[in-house]
C-alpha atoms as a printed R data frame, in Angstrom:
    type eleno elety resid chain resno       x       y      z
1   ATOM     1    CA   UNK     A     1   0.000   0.000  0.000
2   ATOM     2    CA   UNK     A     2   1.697   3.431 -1.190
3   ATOM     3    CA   UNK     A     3   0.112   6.903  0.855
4   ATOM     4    CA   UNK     A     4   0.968  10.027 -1.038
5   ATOM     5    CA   UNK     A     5   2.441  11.737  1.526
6   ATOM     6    CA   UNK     A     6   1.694  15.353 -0.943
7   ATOM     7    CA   UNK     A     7  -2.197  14.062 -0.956
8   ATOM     8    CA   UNK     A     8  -2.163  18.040 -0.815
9   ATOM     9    CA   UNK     A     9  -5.188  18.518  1.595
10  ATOM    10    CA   UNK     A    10  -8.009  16.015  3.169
11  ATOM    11    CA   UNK     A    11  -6.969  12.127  3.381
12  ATOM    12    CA   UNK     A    12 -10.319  11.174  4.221
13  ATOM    13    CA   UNK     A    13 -13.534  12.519  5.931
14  ATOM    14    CA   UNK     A    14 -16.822  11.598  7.620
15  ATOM    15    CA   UNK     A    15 -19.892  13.550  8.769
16  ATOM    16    CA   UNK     A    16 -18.388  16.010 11.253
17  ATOM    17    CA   UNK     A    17 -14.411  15.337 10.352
18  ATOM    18    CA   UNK     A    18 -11.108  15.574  8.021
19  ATOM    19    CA   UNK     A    19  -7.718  14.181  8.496
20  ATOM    20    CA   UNK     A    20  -5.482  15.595  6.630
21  ATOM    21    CA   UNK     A    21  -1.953  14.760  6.883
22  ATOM    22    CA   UNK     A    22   0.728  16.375  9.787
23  ATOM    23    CA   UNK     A    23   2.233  19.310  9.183
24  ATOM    24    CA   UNK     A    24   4.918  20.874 11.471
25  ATOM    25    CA   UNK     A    25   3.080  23.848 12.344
26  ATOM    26    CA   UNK     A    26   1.246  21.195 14.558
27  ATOM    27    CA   UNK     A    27   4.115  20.526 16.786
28  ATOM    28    CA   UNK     A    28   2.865  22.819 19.574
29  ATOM    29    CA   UNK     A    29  -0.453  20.788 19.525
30  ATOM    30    CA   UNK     A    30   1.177  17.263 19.459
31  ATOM    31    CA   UNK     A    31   3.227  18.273 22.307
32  ATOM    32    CA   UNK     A    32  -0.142  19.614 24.295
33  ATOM    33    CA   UNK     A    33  -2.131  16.447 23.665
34  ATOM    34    CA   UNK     A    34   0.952  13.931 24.291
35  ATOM    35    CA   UNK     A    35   2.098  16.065 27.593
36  ATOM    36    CA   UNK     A    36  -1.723  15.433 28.939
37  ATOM    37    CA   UNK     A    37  -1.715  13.626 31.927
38  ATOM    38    CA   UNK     A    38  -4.841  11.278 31.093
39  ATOM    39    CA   UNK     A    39  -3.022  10.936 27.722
40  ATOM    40    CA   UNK     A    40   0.527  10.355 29.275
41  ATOM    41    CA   UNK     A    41  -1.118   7.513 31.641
42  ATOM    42    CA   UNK     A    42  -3.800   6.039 29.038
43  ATOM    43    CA   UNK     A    43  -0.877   5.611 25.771
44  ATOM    44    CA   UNK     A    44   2.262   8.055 26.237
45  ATOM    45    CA   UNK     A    45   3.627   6.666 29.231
46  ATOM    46    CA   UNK     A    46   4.195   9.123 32.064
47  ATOM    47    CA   UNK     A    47   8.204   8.550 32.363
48  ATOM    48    CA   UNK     A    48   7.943   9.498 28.246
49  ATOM    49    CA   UNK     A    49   9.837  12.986 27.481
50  ATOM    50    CA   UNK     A    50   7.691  15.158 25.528
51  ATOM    51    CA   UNK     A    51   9.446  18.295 24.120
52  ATOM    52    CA   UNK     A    52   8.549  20.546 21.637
53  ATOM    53    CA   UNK     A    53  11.886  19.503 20.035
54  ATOM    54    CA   UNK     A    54  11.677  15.542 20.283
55  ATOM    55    CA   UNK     A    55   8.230  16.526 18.751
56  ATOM    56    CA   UNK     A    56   9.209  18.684 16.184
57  ATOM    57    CA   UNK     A    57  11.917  15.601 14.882
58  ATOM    58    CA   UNK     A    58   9.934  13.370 15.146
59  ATOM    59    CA   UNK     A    59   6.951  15.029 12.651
60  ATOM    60    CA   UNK     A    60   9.765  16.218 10.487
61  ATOM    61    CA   UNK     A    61  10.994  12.574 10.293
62  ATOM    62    CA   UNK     A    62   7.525  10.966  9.794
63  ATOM    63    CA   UNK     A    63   7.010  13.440  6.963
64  ATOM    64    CA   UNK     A    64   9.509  12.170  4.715
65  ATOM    65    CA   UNK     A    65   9.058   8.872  5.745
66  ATOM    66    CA   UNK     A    66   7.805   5.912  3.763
67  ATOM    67    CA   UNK     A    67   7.040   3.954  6.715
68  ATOM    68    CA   UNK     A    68   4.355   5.551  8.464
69  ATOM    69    CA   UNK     A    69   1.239   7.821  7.923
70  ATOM    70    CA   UNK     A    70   0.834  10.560 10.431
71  ATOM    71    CA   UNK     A    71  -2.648  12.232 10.256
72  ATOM    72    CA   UNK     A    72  -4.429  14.887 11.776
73  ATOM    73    CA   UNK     A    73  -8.390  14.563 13.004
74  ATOM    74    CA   UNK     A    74 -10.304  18.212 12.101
75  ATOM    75    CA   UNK     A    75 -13.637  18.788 12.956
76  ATOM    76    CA   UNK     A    76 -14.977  20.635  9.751
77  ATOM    77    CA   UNK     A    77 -17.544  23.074 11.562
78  ATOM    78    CA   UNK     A    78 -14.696  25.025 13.027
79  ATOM    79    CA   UNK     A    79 -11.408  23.881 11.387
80  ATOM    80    CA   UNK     A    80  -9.995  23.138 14.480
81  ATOM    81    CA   UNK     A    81  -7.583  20.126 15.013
82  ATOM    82    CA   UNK     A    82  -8.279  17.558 17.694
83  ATOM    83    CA   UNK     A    83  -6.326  14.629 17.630
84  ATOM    84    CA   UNK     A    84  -4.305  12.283 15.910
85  ATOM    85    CA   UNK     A    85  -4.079   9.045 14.411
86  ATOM    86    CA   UNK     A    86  -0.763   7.248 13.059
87  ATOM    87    CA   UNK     A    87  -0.143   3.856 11.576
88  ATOM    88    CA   UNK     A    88   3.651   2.580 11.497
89  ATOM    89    CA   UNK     A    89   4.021  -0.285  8.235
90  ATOM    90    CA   UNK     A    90   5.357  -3.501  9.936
91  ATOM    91    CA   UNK     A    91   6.289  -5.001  6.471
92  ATOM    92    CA   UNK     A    92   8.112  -4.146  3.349
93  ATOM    93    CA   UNK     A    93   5.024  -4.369  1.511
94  ATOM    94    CA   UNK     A    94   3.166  -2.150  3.935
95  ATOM    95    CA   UNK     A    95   0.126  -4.148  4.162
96  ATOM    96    CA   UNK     A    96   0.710  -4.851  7.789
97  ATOM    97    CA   UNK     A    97   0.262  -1.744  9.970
98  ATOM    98    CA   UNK     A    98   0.705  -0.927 13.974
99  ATOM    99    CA   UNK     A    99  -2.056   1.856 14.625
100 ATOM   100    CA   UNK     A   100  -1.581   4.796 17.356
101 ATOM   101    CA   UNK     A   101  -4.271   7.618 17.885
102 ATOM   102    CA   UNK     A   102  -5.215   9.732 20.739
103 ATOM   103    CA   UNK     A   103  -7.623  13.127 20.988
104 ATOM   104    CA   UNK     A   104  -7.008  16.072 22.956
105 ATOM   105    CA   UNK     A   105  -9.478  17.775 24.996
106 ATOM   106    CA   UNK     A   106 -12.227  16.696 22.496
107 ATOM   107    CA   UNK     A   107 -12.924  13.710 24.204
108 ATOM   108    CA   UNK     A   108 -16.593  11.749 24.809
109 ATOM   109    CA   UNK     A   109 -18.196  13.172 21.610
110 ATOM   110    CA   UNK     A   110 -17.415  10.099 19.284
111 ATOM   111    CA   UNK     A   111 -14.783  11.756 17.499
112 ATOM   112    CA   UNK     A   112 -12.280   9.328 18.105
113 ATOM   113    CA   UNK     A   113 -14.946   6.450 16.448
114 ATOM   114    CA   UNK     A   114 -15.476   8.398 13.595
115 ATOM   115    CA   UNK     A   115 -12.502   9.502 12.912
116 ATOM   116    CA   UNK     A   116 -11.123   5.933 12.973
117 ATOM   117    CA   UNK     A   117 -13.494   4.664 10.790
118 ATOM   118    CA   UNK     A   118 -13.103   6.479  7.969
119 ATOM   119    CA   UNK     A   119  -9.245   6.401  8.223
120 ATOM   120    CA   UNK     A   120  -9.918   2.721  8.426
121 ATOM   121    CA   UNK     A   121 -12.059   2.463  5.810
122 ATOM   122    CA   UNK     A   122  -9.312   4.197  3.403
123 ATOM   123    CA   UNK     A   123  -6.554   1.877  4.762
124 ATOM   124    CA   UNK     A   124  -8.172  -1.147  3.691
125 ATOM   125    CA   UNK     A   125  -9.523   0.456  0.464
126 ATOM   126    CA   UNK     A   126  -5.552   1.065 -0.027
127 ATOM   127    CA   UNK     A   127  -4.627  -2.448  0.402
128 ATOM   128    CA   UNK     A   128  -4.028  -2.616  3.830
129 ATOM   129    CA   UNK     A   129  -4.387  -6.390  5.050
130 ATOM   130    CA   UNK     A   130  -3.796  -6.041  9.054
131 ATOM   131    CA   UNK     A   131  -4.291  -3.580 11.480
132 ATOM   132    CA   UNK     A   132  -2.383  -4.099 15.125
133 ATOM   133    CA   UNK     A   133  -3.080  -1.823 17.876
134 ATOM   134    CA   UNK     A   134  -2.192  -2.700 21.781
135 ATOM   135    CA   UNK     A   135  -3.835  -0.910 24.561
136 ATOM   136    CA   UNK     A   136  -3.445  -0.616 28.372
137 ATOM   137    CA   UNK     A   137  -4.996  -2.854 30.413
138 ATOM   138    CA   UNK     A   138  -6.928   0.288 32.927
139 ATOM   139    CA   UNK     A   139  -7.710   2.633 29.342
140 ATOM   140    CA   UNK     A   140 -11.080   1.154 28.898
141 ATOM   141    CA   UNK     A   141 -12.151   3.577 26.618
142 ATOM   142    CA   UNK     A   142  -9.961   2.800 23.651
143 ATOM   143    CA   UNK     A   143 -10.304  -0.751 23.919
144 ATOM   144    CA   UNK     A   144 -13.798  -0.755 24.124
145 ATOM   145    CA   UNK     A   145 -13.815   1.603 21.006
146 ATOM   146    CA   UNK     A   146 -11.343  -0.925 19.009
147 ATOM   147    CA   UNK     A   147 -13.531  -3.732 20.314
148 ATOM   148    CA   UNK     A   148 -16.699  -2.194 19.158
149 ATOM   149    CA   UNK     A   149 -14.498  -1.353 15.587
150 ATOM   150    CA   UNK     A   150 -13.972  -5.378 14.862
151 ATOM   151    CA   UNK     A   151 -10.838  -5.701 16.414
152 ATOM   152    CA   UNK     A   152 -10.659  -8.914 17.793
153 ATOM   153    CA   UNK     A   153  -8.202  -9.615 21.128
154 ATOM   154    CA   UNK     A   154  -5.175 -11.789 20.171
155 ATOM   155    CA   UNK     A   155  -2.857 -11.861 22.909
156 ATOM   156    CA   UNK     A   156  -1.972 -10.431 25.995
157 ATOM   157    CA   UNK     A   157   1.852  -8.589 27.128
158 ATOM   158    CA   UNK     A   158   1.691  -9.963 31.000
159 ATOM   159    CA   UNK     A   159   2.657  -6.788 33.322
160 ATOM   160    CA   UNK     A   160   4.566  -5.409 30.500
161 ATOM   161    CA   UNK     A   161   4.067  -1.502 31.010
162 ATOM   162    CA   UNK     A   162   4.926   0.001 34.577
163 ATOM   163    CA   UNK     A   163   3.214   3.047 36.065
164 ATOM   164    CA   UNK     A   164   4.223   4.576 39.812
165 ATOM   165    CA   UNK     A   165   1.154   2.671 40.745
166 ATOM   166    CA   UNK     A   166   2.366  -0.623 39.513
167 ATOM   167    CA   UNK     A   167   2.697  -3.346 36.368
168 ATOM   168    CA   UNK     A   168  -0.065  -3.807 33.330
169 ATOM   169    CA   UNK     A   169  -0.849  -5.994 31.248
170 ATOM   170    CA   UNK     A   170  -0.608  -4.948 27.487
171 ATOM   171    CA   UNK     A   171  -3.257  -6.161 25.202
172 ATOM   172    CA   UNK     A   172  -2.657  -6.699 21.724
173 ATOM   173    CA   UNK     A   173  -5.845  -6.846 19.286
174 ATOM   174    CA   UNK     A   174  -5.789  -7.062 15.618
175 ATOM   175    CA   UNK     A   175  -8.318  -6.712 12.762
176 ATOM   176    CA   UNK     A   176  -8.277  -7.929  9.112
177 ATOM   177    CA   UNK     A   177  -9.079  -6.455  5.924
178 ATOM   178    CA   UNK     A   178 -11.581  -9.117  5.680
179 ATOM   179    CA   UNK     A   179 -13.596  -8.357  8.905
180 ATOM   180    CA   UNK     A   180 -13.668  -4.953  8.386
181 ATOM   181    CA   UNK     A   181 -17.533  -4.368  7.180
């Protein structure tokens, strides 16, 4: 699966959103919504560094890359940029894919649901085959949303992420190209 990374504008959309590609002008946000504390304990990781420079690399290296798509979730009504969503290729082929996401403040209004099924949708309409995503075991949220996506629960990391409040399991969930409906 190839992603023009110069798609020049909107990668996909649904009713209330676009994603449109990262840009580096969107460090300052990245940083915010990363350097959250629910986000930091729910996916970050609160011992994680977060800097507007790590950031800034980072973006600027996922630009030019060809193994990853970094995207940006917009709600259309007021242009405004809420979140993110970012798959990694885990094969040559890139039809294998690890998937990240998280939402800033915007949280509890479905966003993240729609947002990830229309990037979905245009993944597998791309030729994506597999989707992996892992979650915390205590973040409820996303793994009831990638449940409730088809996303089926294939394995579990035994107390493989430490917090100051103690070790977590990590599950790992997958869904196919073939499941996706």
């Amino acid at each position: 699966m190839r992603i023009n990374k110069n798609f020049g504008g909107v990668y996909c959309e649904s009713e209330r959103l676009y994603i449109r590609a990262i840009q580096l002008s969107d460090t300052p946000l990245i940083v915010k919504w990363k350097d959250d504390p629910y986000t930091r304990k729910m996916s970050v990781g609160v011992d994680t560094e977060i800097t507007v420079d790590n950031q800034e690399r980072d973006i600027a290296r996922s630009i030019v890359s060809d193994n990853e798509v970094y995207l940006i979730i917009v709600l259309k009504a007021t242009n405004k940029p809420i979140g993110y969503i970012r798959l990694n290729w885990l094969d040559d082929n890139r039809r294998l894919g690890w998937l990240r996401f998280g939402l800033g403040e915007e949280r509890g209004h479905g966003y993240a649901r729609e947002a990830l099924r229309a990037t979905i949708t245009k993944f597998f309409k791309n030729g994506l085959h597999r989707i992996d995503a892992e979650v915390f075991e205590f973040n409820h949220r996303s793994h009831g949303l990638l449940q409730d996506l088809g996303f089926k629960h294939e394995g579990t990391r035994r107390l493989a992420h430490y917090t100051n409040e103690g070790f977590y399991n990590i599950y790992i969930l997958g869904l196919l190209d073939s499941e996706w409906a």
